[in-house]
OpenMM code with the backbone's topology and positions (N, CA, C; nanometers):
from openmm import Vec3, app, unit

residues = "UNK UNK UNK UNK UNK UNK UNK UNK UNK UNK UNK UNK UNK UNK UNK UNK UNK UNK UNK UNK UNK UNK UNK UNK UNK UNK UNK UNK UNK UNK UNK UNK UNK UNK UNK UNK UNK UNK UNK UNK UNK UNK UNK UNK UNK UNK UNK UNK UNK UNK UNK UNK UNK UNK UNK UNK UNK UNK UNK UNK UNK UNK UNK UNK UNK UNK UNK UNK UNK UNK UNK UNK UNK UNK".split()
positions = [
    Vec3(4.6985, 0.9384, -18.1875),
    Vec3(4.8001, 0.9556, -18.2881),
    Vec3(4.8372, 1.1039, -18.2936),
    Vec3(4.9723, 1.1404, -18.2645),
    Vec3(5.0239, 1.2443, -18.3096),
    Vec3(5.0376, 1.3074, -18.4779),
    Vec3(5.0185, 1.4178, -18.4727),
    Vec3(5.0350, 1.4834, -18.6231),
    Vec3(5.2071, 1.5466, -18.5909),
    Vec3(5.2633, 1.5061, -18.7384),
    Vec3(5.3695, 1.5009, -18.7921),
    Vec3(5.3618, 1.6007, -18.9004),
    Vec3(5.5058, 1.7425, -18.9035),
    Vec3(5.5468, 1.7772, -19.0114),
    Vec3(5.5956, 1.7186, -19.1208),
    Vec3(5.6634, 1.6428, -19.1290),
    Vec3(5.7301, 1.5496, -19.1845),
    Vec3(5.7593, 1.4364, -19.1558),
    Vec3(5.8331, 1.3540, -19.2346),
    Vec3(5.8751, 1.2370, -19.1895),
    Vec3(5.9831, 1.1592, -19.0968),
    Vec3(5.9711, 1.1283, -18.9864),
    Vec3(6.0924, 1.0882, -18.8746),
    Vec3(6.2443, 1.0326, -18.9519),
    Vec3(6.3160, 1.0296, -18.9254),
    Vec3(6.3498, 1.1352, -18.7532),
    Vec3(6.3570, 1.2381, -18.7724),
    Vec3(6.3805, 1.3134, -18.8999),
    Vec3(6.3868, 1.4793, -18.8619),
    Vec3(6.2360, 1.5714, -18.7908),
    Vec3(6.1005, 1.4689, -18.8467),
    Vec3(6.0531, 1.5345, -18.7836),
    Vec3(5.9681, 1.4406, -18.7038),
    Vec3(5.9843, 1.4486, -18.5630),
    Vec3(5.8680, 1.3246, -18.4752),
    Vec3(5.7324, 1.3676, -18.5018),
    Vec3(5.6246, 1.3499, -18.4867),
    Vec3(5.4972, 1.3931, -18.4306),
    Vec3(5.5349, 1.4840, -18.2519),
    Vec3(5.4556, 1.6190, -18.3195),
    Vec3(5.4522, 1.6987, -18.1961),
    Vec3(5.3673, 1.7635, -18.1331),
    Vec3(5.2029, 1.7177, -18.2412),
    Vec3(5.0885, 1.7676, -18.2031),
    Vec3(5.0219, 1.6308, -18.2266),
    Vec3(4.8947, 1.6798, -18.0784),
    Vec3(4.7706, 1.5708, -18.0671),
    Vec3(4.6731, 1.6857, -18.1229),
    Vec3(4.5976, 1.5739, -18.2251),
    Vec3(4.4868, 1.6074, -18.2511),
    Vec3(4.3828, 1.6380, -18.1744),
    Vec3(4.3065, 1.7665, -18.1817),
    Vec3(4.1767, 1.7894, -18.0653),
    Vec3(4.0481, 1.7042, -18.1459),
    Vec3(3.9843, 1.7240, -18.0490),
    Vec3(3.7973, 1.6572, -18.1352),
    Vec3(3.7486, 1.7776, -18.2402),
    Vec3(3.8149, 1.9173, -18.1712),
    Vec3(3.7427, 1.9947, -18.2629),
    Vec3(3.8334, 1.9658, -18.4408),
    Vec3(3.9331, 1.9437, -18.4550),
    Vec3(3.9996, 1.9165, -18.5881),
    Vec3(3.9366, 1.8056, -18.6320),
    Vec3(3.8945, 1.6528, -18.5364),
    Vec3(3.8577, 1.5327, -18.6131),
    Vec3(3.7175, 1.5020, -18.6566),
    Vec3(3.6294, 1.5590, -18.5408),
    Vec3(3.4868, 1.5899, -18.5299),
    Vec3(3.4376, 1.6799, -18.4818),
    Vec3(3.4773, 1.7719, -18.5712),
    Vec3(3.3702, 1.8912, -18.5047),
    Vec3(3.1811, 1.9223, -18.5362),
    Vec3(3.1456, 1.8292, -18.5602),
    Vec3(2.9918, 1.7933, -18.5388),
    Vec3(2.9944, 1.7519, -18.3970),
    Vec3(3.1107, 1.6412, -18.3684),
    Vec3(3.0915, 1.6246, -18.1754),
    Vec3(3.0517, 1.7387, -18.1125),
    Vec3(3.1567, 1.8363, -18.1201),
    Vec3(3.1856, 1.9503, -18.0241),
    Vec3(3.0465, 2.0025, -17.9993),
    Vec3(3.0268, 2.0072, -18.1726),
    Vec3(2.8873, 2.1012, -18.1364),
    Vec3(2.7542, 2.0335, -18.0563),
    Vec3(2.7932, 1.8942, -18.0600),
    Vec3(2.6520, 1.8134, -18.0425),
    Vec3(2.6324, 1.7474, -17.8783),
    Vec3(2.7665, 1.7323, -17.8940),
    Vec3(2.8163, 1.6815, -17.7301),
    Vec3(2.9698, 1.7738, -17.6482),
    Vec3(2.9154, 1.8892, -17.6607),
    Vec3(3.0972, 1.9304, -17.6326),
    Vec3(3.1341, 1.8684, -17.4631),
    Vec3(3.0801, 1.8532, -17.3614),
    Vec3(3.1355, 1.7771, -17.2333),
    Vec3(3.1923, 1.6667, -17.3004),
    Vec3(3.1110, 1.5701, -17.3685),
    Vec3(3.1872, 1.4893, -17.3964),
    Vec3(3.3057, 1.4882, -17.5219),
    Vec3(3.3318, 1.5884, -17.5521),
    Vec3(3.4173, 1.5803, -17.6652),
    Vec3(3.5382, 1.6078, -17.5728),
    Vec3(3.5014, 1.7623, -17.4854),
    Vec3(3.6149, 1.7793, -17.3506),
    Vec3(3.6799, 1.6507, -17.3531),
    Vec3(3.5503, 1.5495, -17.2496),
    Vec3(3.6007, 1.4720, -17.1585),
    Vec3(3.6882, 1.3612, -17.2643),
    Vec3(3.6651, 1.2961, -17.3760),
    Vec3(3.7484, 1.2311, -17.4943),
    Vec3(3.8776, 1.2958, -17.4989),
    Vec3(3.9299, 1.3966, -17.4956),
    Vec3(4.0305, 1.5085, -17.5241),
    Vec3(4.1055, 1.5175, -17.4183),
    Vec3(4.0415, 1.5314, -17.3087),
    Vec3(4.1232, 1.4897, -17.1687),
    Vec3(4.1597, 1.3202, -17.1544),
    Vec3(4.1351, 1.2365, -17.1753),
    Vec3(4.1238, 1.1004, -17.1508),
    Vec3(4.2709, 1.0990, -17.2297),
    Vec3(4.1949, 1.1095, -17.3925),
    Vec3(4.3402, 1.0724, -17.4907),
    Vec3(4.4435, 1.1441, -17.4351),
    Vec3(4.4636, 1.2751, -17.3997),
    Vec3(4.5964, 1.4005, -17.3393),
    Vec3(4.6584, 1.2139, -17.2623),
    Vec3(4.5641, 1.2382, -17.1382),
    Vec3(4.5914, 1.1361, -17.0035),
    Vec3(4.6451, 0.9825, -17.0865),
    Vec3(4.6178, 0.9078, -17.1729),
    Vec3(4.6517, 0.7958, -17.2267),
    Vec3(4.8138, 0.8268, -17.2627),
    Vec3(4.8382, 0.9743, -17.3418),
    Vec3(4.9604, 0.9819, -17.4200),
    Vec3(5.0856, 0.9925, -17.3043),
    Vec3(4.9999, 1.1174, -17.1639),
    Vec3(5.0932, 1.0676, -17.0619),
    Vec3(5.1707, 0.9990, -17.0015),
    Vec3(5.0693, 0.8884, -16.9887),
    Vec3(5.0516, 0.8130, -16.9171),
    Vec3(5.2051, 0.6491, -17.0076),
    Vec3(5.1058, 0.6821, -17.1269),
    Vec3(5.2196, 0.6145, -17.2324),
    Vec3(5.3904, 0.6383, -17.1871),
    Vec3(5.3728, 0.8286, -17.2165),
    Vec3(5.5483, 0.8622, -17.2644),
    Vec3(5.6183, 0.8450, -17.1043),
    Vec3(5.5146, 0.8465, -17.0210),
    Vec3(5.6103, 0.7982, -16.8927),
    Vec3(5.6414, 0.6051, -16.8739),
    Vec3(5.5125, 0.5433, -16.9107),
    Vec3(5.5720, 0.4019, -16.9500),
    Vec3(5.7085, 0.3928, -17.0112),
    Vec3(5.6946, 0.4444, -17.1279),
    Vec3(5.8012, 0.3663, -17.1775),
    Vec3(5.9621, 0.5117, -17.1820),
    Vec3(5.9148, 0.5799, -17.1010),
    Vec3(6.0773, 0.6583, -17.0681),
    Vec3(6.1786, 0.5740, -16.9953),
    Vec3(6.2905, 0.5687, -17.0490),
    Vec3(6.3783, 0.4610, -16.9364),
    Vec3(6.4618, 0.6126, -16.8605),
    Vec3(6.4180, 0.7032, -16.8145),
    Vec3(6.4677, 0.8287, -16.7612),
    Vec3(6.3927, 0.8564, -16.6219),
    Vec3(6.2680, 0.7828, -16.6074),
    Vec3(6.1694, 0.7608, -16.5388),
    Vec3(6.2209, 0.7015, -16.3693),
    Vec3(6.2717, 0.7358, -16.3181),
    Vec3(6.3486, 0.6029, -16.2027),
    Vec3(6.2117, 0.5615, -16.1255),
    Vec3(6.0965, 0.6654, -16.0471),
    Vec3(5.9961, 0.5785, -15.9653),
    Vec3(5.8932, 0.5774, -16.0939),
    Vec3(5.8416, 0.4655, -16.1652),
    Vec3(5.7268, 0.4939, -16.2340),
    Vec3(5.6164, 0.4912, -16.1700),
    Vec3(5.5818, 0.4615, -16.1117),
    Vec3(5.4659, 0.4598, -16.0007),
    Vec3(5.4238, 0.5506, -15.9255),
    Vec3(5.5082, 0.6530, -15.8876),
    Vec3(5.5038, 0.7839, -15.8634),
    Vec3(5.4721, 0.8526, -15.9504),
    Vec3(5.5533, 0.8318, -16.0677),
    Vec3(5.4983, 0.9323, -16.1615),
    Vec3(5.3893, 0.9310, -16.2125),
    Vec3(5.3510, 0.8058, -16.2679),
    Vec3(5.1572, 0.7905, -16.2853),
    Vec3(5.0975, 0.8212, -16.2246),
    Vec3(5.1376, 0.7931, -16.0973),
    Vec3(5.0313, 0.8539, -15.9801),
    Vec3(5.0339, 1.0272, -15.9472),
    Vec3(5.1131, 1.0811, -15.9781),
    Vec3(5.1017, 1.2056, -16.0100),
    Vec3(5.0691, 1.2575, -16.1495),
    Vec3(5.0541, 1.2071, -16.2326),
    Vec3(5.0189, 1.2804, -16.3739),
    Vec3(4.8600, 1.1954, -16.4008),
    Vec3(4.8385, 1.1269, -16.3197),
    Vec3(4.6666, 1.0879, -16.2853),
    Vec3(4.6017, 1.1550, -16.2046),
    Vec3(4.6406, 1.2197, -16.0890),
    Vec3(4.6078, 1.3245, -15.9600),
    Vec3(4.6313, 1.4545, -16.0402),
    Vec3(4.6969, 1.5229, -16.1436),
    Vec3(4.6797, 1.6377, -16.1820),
    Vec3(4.5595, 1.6174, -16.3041),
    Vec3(4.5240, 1.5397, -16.3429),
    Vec3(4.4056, 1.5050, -16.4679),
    Vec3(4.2706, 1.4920, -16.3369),
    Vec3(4.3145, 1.4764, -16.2246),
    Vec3(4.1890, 1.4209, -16.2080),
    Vec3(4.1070, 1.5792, -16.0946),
    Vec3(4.2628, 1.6392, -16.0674),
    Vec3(4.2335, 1.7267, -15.9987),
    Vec3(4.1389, 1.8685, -16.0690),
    Vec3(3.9975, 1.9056, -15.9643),
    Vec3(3.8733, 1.9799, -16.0437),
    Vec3(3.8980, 2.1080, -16.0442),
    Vec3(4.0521, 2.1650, -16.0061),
    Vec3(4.1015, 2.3057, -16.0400),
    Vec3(4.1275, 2.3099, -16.0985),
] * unit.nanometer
topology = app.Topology()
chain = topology.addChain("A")
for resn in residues:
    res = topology.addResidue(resn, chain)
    for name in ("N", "CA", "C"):
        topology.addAtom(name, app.Element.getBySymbol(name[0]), res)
């Protein structure tokens, strides 16, 4: 879930919440895995706003490239 200034349409949601804002007892207790939660959700919202873009012409390409830059260890 995105955080919202206000209420749509003037204002959409334009920030994702990190683990450190929702649980920051995680961070401290498990931070790899709070990372790795934080990267996953980023990768889900991606993965989403290219689903449902109708601006998108190969979608399959594009997942497959915005999964190869999440997955890539540079």
């Amino acid at each position: 879930m995105k955080l919202s200034y206000g209420e749509p349409p003037a204002f959409f949601p334009s920030e994702l919440p990190l683990t450190p804002s929702i649980a920051p007892c995680l961070v401290s207790w498990h931070p790899e895995a709070s990372i790795i939660l934080d990267n996953l959700h980023m990768l889900h919202d991606v993965l989403a706003d290219i689903l449902a873009s109708p601006e998108v012409a190969d979608v399959r390409a594009a997942l497959d490239t915005a999964i190869n830059q999440f997955v890539d260890p540079t």
